[in-house]
N, C-alpha and C positions, 0 to 999 in steps of 0.2 A: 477588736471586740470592744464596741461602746457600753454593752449591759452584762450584768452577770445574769447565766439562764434562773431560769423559776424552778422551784422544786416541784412542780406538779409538772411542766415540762419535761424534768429530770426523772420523778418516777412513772410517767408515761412512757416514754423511752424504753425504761428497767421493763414494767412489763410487757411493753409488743414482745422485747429482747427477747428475753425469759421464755413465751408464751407464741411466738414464731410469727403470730400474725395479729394487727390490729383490734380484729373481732373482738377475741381471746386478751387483748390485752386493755383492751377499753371496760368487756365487762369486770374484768377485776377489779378496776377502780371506780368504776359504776358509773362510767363516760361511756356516751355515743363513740363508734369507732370515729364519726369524723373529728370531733372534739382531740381523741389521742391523735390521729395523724394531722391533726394544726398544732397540738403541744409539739410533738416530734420536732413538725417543717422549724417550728419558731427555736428549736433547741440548736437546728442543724444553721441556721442564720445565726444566732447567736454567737455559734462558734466559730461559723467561718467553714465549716467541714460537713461531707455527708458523711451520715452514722448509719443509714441502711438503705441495703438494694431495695426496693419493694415491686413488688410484680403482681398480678393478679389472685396469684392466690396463697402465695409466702412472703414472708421478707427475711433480708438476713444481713447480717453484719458486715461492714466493709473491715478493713484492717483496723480504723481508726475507731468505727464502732466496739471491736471487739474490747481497743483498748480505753475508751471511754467509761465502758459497763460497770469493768471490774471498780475502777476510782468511784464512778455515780452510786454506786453498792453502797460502798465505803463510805461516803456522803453521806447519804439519808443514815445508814446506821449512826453515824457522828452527829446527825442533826435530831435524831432521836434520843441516843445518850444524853445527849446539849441539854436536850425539853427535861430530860430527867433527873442532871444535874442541879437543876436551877429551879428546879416547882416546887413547892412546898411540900405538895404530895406525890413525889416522887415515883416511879414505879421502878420494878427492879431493871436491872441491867438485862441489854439486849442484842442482838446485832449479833453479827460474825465476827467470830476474835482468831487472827490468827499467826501461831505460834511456832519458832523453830527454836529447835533443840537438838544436841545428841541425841544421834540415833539411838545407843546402847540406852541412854537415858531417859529416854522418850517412851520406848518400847518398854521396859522395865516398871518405870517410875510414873510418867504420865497416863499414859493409856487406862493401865490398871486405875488412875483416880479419876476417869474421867465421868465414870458411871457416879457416884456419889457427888462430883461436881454438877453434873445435869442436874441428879435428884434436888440440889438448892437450888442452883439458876439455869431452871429449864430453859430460857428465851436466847441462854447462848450458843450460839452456831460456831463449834470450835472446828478450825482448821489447822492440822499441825502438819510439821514440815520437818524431818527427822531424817535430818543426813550433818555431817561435819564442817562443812564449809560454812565460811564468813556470810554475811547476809548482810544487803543494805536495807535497813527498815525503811527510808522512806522511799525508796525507786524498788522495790520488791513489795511495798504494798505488805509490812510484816507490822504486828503490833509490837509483840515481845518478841526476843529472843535472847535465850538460856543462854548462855556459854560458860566451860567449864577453865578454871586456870586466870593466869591475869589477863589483864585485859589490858590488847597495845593502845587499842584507839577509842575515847568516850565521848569526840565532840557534840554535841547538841543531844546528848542522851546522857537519860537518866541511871542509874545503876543501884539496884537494891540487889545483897548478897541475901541469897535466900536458902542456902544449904550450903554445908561445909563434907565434903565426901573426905572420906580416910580409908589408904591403899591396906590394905589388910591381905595377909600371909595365910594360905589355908590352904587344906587336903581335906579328903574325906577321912572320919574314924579308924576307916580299917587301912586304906594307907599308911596312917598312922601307927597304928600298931603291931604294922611288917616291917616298918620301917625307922620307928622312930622318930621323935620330934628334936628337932634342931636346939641348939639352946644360943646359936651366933651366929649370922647371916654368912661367915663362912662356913660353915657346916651343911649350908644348900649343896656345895659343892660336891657332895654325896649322895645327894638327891636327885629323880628325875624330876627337873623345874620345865613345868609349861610354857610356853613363851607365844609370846602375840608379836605378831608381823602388821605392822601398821600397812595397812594397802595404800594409802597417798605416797607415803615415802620410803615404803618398800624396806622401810629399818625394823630391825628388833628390838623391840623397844625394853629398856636396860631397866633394873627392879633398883627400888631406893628406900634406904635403911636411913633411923639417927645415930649415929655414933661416937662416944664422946663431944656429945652437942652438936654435934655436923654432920649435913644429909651428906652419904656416900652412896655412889650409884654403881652398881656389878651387873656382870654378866654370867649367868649359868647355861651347863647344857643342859640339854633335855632331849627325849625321843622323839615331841609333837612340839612340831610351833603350827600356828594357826592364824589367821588373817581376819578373827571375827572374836571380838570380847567375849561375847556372850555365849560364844563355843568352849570358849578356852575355859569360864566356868561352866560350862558341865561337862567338860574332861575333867575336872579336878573332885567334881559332887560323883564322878563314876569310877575314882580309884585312882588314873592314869596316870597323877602325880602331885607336885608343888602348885602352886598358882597366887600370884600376887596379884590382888582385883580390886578395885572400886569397891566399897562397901555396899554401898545399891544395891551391887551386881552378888555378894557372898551374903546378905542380911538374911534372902528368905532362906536360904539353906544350912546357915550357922542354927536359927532359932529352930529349924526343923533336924536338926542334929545332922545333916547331914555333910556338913563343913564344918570344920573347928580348927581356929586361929592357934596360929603358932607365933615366937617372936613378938609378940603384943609391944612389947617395951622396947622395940626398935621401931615402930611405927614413924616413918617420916611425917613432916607438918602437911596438916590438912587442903586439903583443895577446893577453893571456896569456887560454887556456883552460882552467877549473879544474871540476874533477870536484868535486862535491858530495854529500854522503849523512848522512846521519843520525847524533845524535852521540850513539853506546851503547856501553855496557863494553864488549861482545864485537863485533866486526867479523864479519861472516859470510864465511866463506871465499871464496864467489863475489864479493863486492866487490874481496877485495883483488886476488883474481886478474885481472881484467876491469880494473884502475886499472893494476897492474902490466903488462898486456899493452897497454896505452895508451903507455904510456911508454914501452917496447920499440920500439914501431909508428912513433909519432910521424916519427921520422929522414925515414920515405917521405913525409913530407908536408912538406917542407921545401926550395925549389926549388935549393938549394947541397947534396942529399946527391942 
């Protein structure tokens, strides 16, 4: 490959792509169709590769097209960010940002803020991605991703800690007052403690206390264990027993009385959650915005605000 392609050849491409056929993808840019199918051909020389079947009256992606699309997206959005970065008159951020996170956290935490984040930066097309497993950001095509705990590996990425969650002990009220509030983490031991079954590893995952200055980690029984966070809080908001949760996960139902912490003062140290991305000269306007409206957010997820 002696040239690098053109960006009008590149979003010629995007729209046939998009738009299934020349016609349709030429008037969008406000090209003659034959203009977009000589951007295309000069794209598909450039590379060295065909990027679409074309036939009389569709076209469609070959294997390498499909995988070209997603990156040339990703492109013009960056080459747009770039224009916006660097003008005087800037315009806001744009483009597709897309994000993986915990699930439990995602679902919770995210989502809920994503309407008030449009309402500022309407031009961003957010894409999130909410399951637990590692992620390469740059062969997965990810901007950020959250992750909760330390972190084993940060080469060539950035890390800004943008929330610190704290495990926190809670029942509902009237649990509480059949049963009594604990005053020493072995005193669960009388209690029905809920329990989360982590599904990757099939463990139960052990509750942790500070105790004369040092985390200690125990095991209680209980009647229900469960394979989903977010169940396991609202068996605890519906009576059924103990439950040691993410603060995220107990915030909206402590402020609505419907969970109230126990043990406060054996709270193990906090678990910081840190946004990660890519480590390049230029930041693309949509990251910082999306980090900095994290960190805005955060306070709602915190069962003491």
């Amino acid at each position: 490959m002696n040239n690098l392609p053109s960006l009008i050849s590149i979003e010629a491409f995007i729209s046939v792509a998009e738009t299934g056929a020349f016609k349709d993808g030429a008037r969008r840019l406000n090209l003659t169709p034959s203009a977009a199918s000589k951007a295309v051909t000069r794209l598909e020389e450039t590379l060295g590769v065909k990027l679409i079947h074309r036939t009389t009256r569709s076209v469609s992606l070959t294997p390498e097209g499909e995988r070209y699309l997603e990156g040339a997206k990703r492109l013009i959005a960056d080459a747009l960010a770039l224009g916006a970065e660097v003008s005087d008159t800037a315009s806001d951020p744009v483009g597709r940002l897309t994000v993986s996170a915990p699930a439990a956290f995602g679902r919770m935490c995210l989502v809920p803020a994503l309407d008030a984040f449009h309402r500022e930066w309407p031009q961003v097309e957010i894409e999130l991605w909410l399951d637990d497993r590692a992620v390469d950001l740059a062969g997965d095509a990810v901007d950020i991703a959250i992750r909760a705990g330390a972190l084993s590996d940060r080469a060539n990425l950035i890390a800004r800690r943008v929330f610190d969650d704290q495990l926190v002990l809670c029942a509902s009220p009237d649990y509480w007052d059949l049963h009594g509030m604990p005053e020493h983490p072995d005193d669960l031991a009388k209690h029905d403690c809920l329990n989360f079954r982590n599904r990757r590893t099939g463990r139960v995952m052990q509750w942790h206390f500070t105790q004369d200055g040092e985390v200690v980690s125990k095991t209680y029984e209980g009647s229900v264990t469960i394979d989903d966070g977010e169940s396991v809080g609202r068996a605890a908001r519906a009576g059924l027993g103990v439950s040691q949760m993410p603060s995220f996960m107990a915030a909206e139902g402590v402020k609505r009385g419907k969970l109230v912490e126990a043990l406060e003062e054996f709270r193990p140290p906090p678990t910081p959650f840190t946004a990660l991305y890519l480590d390049r000269r230029l930041v693309s306007p949509r990251i910082r915005v999306f980090i900095d409206f994290i960190l805005q957010a955060q306070s709602k997820w915190d069962c003491k605000t």
